[in-house]
Each structure stands twice: as structure tokens, then as C-alpha cells.
C-alpha positions in Angstrom: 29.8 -3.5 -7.1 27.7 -6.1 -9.3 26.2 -7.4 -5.8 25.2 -3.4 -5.1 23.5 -2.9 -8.9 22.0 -6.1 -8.8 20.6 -5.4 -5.0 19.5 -2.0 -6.6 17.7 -3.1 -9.5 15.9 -6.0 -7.7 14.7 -3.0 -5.2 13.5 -0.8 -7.9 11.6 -4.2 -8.9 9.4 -5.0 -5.7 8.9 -1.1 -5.9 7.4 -1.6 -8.9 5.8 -4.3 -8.0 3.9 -2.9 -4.9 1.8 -0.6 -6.5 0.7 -3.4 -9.4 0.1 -6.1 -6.7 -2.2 -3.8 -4.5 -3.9 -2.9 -8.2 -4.5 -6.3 -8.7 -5.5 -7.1 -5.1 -7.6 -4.1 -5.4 -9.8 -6.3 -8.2 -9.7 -9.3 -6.7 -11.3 -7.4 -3.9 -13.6 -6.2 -5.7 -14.8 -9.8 -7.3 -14.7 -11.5 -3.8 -16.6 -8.4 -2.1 -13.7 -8.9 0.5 -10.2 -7.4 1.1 -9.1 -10.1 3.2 -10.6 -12.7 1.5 -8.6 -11.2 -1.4 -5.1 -11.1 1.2 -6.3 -14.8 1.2 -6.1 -16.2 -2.3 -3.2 -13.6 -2.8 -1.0 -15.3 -0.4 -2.2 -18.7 -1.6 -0.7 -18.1 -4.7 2.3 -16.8 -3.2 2.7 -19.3 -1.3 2.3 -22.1 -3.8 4.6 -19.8 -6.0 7.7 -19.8 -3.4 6.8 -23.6 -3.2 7.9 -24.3 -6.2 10.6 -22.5 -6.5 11.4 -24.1 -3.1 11.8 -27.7 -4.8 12.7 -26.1 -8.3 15.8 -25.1 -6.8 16.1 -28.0 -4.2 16.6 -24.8 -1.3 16.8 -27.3 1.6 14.7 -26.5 4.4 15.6 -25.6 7.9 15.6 -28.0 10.8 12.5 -27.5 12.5 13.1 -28.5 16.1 16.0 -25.4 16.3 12.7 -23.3 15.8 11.8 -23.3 19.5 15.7 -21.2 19.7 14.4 -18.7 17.6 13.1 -15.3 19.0 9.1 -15.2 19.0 9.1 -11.9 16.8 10.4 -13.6 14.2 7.2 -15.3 13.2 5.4 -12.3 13.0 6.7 -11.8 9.4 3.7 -13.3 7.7 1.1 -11.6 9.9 2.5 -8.2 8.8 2.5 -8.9 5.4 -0.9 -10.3 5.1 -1.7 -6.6 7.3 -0.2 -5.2 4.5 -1.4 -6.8 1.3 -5.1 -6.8 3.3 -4.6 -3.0 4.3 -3.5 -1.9 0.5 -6.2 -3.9 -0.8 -8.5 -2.4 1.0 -7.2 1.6 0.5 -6.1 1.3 -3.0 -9.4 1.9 -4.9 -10.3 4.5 -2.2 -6.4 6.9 -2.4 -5.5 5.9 -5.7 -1.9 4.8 -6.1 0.2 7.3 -5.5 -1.6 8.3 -2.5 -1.5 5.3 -1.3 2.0 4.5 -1.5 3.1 7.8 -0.7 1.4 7.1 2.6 3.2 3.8 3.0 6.6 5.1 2.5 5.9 7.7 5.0 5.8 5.2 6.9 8.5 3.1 6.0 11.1 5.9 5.8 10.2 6.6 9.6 10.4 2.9 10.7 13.8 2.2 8.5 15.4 5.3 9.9 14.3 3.6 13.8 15.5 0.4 13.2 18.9 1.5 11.9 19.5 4.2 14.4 19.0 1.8 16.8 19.7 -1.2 14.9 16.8 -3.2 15.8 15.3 -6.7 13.9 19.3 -7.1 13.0 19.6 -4.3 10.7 23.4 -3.1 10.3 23.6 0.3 12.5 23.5 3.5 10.8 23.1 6.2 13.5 20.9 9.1 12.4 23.3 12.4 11.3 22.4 15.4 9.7 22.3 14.2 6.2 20.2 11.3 7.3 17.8 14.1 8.8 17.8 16.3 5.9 17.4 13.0 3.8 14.3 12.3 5.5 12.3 15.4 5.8 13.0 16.1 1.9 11.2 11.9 1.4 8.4 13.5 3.7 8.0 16.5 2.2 7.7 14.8 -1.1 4.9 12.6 0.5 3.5 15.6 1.7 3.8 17.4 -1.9 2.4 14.0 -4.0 -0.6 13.4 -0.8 -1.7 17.1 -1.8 -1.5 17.4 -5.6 
């Protein structure tokens, strides 16, 4: 149960976080003139962040030369986030925050419910049921309500 709560909370957390990092994107876009130049420095400092933490916590790194066993989709995690932080960069001073992340919820409750119906990228299945179905349209139709207000 303390794994779930803790799991829960550091959720809430990056939610929270999403809407303040496309914020401060959003200026940094503004001073460099440049959404993907702001993506840029952004995930500079992330990744000098997660590098320190890397050695900070002596996380040993994986062997390299097992990377050629390794699917090819599972590089394209960076290029989707650096879509992402680029994309809310760009759309955040133009929809606003709840807009914006109404919007991109939309769209991740419709690719979470695909990948565990079908349990694609490893994701544990979870077939879609009524209750799923009735879960999802009420999330859309609170996009829907929160996009028009």
C-alpha cells in the first residue's frame, strides 16, 4: 500500500509539474524568440540535472554493446519528449493552461486506454470494459467542459 500512495503522490507531482514547466518554457520562449531553442536549454538542464543525480547516487550505467538487442522504438523516448516540451512551449501562451493541458490529456487518456487494451510499449494489460468506457468519456467530457468555459 505505501508503494501505491507513494506512486500516487509522485503522480500528482509531475502533474503539477507539467503545467509549471510549460509556464516556464513558455518564458524562456519568449526571451530566446524560439520554442525549440527553449526545448533546447530545457533539456540541457535536465539533462545535466539527471547527471548528477546519476553519480550522486552512483546509479551504474547500462552495458552499452546489449543496446544493439534492444528494440528501435525504444530510443524514440527522448524525441517525444523534446515534441512535447517544444509543442507546450510553443501553445502555452497562445491556450492558456488549462486549455492546454486539457488538450493534452485528451490525448493521453485515448493513447493510455490503447496501449493497455492492447498492452503495447510493455504496459500490464487492462482490456477496455464498460467502466473503463464510462471512465473515459466522463475525462473527455470534462476536457470538453474546461476547453469551452
Amino acid at each position: 500500500m505505501k508503494a501505491n500512495l507513494l506512486a500516487a503522490i509522485l503522480a500528482l507531482l509531475a502533474g503539477v509539474g507539467l503545467p509549471t514547466q510549460a509556464g516556464i518554457n513558455a518564458q524562456l520562449g519568449l526571451w530566446t524568440r524560439s520554442s525549440i531553442t527553449a526545448a533546447l536549454i530545457s533539456f540541457a538542464v535536465g539533462t545535466l540535472a539527471l547527471g548528477i543525480v546519476t553519480v550522486a547516487t552512483a546509479t551504474p550505467l547500462p552495458l552499452w554493446s546489449s543496446a544493439t538487442t534492444l528494440p528501435w522504438w525504444i530510443w524514440s523516448g527522448g524525441v517525444l519528449g523534446a515534441f512535447f516540451v517544444a509543442v507546450a512551449t510553443f501553445i502555452a501562451p497562445q491556450l492558456g493552461a488549462t486549455t492546454m493541458l486539457a488538450l493534452i490529456l485528451a490525448g493521453q487518456i485515448v493513447a493510455s486506454v490503447l496501449f493497455d487494451h492492447f498492452g503495447l510499449l510493455g504496459f500490464p494489460l487492462h482490456p477496455l470494459n464498460l467502466q473503463r468506457c464510462i471512465g473515459l468519456l466522463l475525462l473527455i467530457a470534462g476536457v470538453v467542459v474546461i476547453r469551452n468555459s
